[in-house]
C-alpha positions, -999 to +999 in steps of 0.1 A: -133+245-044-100+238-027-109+199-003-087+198+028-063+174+033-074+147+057-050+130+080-062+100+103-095+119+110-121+141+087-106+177+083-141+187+086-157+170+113-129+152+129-144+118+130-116+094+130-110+073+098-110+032+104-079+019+101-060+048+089-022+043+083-007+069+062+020+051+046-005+029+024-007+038-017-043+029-028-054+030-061-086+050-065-100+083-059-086+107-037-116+131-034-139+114-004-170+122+010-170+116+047-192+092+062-206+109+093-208+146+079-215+139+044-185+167+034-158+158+009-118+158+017-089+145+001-074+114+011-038+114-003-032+080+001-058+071-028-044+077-065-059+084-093-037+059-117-047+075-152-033+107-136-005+099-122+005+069-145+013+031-142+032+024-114+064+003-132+080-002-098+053-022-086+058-045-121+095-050-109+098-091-102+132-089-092+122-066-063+100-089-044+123-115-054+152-097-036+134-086-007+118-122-003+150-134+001+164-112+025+136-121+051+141-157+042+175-151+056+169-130+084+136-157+096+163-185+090+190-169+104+172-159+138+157-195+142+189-209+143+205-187+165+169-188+190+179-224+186+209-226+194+204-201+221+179-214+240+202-251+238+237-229+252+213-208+282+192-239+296+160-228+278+161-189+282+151-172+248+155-132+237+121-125+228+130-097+203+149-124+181+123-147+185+100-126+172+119-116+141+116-146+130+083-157+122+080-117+111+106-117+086+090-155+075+055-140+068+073-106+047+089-133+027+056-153+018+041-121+012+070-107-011+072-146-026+032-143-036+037-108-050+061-120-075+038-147-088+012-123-090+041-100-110+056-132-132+020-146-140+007-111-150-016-108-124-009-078-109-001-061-142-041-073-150-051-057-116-036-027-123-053-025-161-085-030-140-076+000-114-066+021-148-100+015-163-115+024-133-098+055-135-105+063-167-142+063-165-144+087-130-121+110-150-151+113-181-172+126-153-166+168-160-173+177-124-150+155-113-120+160-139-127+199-125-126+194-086-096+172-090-082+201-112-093+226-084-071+205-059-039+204-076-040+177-103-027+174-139-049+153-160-037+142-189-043+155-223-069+129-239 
């Protein structure tokens, strides 16, 4: 049977889903059963990684390494120029840069972290885990089937 496609509520009851951002990429299945109606939908931002396949981009060091440093910059950049700011205006500040600074300083601890976890093998360990995972929903029949039913190409094992 063909699941609807949820969006930030259940296409079947429309109960609002927690902390729904549609942007995120989860690893896991994308058939769910709704909490308050008991009906199943698919969630598109799960993904079924024996399906779909390891994600090498998310293996890529030099990646987080870039994009850690280009926050680096921009949080460095925009403290000094707060800084100096607030020293050449008597103490008045523009909030927006103020702001972009301590944002663009956590992205860069967060992209920093993520390429230990890539250079230690961490991640690639996480994602074996999410891959075994996989592997065992897709030996249950009926739900090899439904995910068939809904679009997706297992593979041929």
């Amino acid at each position: 049977m063909k699941l609807p496609i949820a969006g930030a509520e259940c296409p079947n009851c429309n109960t609002k889903i927690p902390f729904y951002n549609e942007h995120e990429y989860k690893y896991g299945s994308p058939i769910v059963t709704c909490k308050h109606c008991g009906k199943k939908y698919l969630d598109l931002r799960y993904h079924e990684i024996a399906v779909e396949g390891m994600p090498q981009n998310e293996l890529n060091g030099k990646r987080y390494l870039v994009f850690g440093l280009i926050c680096l910059i921009i949080s460095i950049a925009g403290a000094l120029f707060s800084f100096y700011y607030i020293r050449a205006t008597g103490g008045r500040l523009i909030l927006e840069i103020a702001f972009i600074s301590p944002i663009a300083a956590v992205a860069a601890i967060f992209n920093f972290i993520e390429l230990i976890n890539v250079k230690t093998g961490a991640k690639q360990k996480r994602l074996e885990r999410y891959m075994q995972a996989s592997r065992e929903r897709l030996k249950d029949r009926v739900y090899a089937a439904e995910l068939e039913e809904n679009g997706y190409k297992l593979p041929k094992d």
